[in-house]
N, CA, C and O atoms as CSV, one atom per row, in Angstrom:
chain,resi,resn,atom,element,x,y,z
A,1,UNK,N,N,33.134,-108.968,10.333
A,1,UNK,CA,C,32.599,-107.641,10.139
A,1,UNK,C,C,31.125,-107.635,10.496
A,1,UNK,O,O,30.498,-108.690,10.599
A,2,UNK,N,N,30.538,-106.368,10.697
A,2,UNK,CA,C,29.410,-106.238,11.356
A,2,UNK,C,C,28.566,-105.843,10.014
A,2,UNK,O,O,29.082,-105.047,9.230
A,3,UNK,N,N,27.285,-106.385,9.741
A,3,UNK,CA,C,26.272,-105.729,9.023
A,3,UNK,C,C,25.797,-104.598,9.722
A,3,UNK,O,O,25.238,-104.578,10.819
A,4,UNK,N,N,26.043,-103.772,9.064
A,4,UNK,CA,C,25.189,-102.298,9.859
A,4,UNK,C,C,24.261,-101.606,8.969
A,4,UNK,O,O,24.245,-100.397,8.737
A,5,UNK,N,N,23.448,-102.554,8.471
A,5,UNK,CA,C,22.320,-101.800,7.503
A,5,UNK,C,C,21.149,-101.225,8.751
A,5,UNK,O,O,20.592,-101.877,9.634
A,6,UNK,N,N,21.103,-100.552,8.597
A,6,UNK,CA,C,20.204,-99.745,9.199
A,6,UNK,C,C,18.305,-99.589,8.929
A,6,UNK,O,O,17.460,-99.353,9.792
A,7,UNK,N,N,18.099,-99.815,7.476
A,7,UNK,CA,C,17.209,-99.884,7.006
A,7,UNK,C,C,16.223,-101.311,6.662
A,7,UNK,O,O,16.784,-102.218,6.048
A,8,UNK,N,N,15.333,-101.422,6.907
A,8,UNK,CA,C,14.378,-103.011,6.941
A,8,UNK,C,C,14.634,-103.156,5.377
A,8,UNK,O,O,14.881,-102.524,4.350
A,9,UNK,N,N,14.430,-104.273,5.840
A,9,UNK,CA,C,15.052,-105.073,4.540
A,9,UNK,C,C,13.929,-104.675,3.149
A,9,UNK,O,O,14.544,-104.459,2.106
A,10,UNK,N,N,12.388,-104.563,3.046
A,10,UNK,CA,C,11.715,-103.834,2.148
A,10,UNK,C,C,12.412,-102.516,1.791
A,10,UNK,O,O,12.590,-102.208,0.613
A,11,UNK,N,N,12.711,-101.930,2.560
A,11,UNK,CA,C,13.113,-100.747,1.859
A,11,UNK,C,C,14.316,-100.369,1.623
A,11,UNK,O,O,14.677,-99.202,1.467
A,12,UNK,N,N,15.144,-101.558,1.579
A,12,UNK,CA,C,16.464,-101.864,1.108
A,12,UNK,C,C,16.169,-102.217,-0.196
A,12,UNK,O,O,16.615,-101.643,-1.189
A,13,UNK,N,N,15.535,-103.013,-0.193
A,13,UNK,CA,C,14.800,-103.614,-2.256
A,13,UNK,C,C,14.245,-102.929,-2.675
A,13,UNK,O,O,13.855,-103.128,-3.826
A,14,UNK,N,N,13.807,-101.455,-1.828
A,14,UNK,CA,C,12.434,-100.364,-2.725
A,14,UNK,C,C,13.734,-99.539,-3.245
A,14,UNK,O,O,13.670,-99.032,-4.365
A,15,UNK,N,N,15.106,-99.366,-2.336
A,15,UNK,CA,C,15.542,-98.112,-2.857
A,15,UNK,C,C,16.303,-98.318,-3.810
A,15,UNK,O,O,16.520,-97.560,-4.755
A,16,UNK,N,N,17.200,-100.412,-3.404
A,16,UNK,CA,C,17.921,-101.012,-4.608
A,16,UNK,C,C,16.973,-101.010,-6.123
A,16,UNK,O,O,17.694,-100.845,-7.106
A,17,UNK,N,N,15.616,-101.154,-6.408
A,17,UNK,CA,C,14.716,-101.066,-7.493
A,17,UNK,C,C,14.863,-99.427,-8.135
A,17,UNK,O,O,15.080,-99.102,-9.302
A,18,UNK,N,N,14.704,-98.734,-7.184
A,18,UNK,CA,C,14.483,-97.294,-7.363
A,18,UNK,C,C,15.859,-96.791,-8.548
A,18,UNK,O,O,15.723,-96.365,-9.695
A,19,UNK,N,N,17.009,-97.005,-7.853
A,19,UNK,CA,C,18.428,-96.727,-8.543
A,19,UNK,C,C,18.803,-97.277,-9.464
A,19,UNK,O,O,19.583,-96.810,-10.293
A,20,UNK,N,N,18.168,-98.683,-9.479
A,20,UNK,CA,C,18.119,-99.246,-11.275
A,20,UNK,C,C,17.564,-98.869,-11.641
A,20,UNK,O,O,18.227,-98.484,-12.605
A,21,UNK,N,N,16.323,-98.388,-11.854
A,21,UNK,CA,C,15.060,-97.679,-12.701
A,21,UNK,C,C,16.163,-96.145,-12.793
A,21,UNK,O,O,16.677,-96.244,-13.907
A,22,UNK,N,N,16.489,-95.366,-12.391
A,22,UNK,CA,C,17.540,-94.618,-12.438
A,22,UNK,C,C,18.223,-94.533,-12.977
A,22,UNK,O,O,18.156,-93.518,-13.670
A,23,UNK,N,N,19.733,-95.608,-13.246
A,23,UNK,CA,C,20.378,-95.294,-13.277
A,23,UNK,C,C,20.215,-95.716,-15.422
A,23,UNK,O,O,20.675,-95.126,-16.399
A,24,UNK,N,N,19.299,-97.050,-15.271
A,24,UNK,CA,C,19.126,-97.271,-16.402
A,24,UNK,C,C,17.824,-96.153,-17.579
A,24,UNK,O,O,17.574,-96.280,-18.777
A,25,UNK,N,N,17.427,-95.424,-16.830
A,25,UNK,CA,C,17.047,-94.419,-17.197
A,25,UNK,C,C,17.721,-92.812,-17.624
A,25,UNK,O,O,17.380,-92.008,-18.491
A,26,UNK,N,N,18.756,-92.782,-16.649
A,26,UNK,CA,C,19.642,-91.903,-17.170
A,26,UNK,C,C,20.259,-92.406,-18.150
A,26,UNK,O,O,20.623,-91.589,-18.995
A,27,UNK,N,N,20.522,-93.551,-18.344
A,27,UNK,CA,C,21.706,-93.871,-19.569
A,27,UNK,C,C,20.766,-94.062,-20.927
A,27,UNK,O,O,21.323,-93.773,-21.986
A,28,UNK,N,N,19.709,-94.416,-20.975
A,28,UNK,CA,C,18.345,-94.231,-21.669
A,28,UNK,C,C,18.681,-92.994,-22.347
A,28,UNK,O,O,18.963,-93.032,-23.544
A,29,UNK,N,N,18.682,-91.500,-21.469
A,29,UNK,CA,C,18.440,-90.438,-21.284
A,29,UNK,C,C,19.384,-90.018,-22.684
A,29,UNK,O,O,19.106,-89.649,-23.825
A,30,UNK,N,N,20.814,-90.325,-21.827
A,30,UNK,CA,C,22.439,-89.997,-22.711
A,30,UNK,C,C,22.707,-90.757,-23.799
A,30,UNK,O,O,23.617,-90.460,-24.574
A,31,UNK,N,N,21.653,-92.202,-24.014
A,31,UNK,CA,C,21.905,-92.496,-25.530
A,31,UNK,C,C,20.855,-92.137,-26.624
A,31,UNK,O,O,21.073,-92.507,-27.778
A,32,UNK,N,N,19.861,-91.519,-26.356
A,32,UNK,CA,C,18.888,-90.847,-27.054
A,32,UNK,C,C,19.252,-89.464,-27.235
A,32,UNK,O,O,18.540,-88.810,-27.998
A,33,UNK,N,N,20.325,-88.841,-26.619
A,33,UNK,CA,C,20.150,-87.687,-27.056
A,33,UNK,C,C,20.122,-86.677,-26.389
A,33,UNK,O,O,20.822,-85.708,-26.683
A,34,UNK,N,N,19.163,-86.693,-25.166
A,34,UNK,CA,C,18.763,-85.548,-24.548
A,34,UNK,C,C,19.374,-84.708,-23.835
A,34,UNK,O,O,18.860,-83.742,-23.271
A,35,UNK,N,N,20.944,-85.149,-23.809
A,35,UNK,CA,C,21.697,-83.643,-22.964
A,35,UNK,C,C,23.029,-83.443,-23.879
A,35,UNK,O,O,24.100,-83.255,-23.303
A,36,UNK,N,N,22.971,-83.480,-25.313
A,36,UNK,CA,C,23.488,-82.990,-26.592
A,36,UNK,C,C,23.686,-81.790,-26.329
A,36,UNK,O,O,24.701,-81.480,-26.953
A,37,UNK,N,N,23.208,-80.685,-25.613
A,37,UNK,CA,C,23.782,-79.315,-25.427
A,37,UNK,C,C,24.617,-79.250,-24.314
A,37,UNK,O,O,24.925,-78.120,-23.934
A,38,UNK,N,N,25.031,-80.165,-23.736
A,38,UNK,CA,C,26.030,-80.007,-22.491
A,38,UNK,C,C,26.973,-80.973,-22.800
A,38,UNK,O,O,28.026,-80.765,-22.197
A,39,UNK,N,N,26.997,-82.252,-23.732
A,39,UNK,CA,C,27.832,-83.044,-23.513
A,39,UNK,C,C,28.323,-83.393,-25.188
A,39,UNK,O,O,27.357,-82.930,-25.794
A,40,UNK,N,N,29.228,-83.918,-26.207
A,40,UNK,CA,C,29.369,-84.185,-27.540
A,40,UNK,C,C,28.455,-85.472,-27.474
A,40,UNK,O,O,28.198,-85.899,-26.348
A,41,UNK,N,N,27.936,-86.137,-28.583
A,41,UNK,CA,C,27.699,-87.172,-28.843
A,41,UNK,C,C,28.337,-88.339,-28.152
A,41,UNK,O,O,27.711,-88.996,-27.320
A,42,UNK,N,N,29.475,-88.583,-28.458
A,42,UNK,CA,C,30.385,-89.175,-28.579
A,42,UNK,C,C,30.539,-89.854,-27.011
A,42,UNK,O,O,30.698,-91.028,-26.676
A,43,UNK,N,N,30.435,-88.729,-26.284
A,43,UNK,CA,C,30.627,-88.863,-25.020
A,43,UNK,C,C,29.347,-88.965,-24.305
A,43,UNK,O,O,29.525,-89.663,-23.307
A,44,UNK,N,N,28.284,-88.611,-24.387
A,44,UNK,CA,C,26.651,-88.635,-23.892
A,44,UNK,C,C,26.525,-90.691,-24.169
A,44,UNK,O,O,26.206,-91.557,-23.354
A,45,UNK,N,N,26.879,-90.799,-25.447
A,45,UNK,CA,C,27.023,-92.672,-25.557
A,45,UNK,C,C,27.603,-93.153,-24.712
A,45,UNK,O,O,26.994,-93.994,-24.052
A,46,UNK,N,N,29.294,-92.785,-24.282
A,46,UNK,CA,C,29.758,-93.662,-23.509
A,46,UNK,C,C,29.184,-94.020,-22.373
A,46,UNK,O,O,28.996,-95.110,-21.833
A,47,UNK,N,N,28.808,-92.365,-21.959
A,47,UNK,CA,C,28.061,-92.316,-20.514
A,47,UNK,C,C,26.827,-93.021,-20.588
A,47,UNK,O,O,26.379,-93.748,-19.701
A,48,UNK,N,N,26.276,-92.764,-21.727
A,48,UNK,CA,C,24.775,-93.576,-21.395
A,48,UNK,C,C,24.739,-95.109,-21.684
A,48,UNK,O,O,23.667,-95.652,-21.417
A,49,UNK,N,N,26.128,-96.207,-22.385
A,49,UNK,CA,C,26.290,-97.264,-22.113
A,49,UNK,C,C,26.767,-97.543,-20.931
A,49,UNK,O,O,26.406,-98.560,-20.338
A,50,UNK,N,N,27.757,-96.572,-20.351
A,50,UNK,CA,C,28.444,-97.795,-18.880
A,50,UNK,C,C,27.279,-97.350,-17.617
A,50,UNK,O,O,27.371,-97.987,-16.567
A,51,UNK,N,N,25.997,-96.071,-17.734
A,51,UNK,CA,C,25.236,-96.000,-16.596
A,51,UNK,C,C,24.281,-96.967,-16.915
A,51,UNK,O,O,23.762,-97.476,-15.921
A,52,UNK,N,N,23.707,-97.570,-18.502
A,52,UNK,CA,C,22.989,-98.515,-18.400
A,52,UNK,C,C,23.093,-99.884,-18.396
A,52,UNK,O,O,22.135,-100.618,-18.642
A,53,UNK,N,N,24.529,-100.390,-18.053
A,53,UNK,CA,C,25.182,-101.449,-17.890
A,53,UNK,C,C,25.317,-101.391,-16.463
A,53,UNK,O,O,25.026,-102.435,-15.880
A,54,UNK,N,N,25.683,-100.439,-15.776
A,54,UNK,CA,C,25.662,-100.379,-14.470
A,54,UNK,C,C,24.659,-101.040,-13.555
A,54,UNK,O,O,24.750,-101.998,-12.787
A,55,UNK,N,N,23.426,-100.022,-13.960
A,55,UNK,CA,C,21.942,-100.091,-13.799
A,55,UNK,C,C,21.936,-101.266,-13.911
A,55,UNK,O,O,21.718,-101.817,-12.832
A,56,UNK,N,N,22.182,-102.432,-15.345
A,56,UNK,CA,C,21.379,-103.964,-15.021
A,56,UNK,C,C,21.969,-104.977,-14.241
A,56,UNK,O,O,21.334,-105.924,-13.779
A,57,UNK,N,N,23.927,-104.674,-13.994
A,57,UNK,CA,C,24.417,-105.189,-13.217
A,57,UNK,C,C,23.928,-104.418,-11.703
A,57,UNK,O,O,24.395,-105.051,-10.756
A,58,UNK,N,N,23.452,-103.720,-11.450
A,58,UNK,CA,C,22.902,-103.152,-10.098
A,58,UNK,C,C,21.663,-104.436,-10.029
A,58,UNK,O,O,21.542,-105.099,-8.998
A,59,UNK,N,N,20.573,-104.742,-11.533
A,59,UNK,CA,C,19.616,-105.175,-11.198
A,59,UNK,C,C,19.811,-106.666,-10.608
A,59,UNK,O,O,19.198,-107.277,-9.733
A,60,UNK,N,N,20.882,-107.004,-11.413
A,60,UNK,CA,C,21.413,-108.558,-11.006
A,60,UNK,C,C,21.781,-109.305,-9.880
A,60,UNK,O,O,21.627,-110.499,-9.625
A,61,UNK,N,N,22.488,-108.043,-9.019
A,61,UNK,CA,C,22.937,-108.364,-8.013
A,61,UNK,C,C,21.857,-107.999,-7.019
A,61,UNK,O,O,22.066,-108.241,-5.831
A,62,UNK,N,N,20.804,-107.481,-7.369
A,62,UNK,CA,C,19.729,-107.471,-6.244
A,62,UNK,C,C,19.354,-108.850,-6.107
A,62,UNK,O,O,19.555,-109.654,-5.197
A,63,UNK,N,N,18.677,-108.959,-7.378
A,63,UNK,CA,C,18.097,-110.323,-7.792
A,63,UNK,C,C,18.507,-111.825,-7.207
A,63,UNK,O,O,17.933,-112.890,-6.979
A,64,UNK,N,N,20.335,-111.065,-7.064
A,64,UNK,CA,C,21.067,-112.173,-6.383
A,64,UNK,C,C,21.138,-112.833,-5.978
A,64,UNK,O,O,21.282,-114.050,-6.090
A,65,UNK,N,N,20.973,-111.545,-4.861
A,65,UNK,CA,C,21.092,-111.183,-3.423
A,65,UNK,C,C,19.868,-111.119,-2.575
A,65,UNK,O,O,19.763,-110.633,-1.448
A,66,UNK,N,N,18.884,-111.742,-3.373
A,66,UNK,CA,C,17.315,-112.251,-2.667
A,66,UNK,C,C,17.518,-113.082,-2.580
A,66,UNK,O,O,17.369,-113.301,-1.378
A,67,UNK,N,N,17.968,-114.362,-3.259
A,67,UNK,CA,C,17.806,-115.644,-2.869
A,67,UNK,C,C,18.527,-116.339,-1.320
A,67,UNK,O,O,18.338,-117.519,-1.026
């Protein structure tokens, strides 16, 4: 198979950094609370554990995937 990344490799790690800061920030977001008028409790947790589990397995595999 062909690598077809398109983008230099810095700004492959600026945008992989960017989407963990993201994604573990949204889930931040949904276990504190802050979108309780759109979503139950119950469910704002789940979401905001598996996006901030996501997020550090996103961070891991960057981390990886530098060496």
């Amino acid at each position: 198979m062909s690598n077809n990344n398109h983008l230099p490799k810095g700004a492959r790690l600026l945008f992989g950094i960017f989407m963990i800061l993201v994604y573990v920030g949204m889930g931040s977001l949904f276990l504190m609370g802050y979108f309780e008028t759109i979503l139950p409790t119950t469910i704002g947790n789940i979401v905001g554990v598996i996006l901030a589990i996501y997020g550090v397995w996103r961070g891991y595999r960057l981390f990886k995937g530098m060496r």
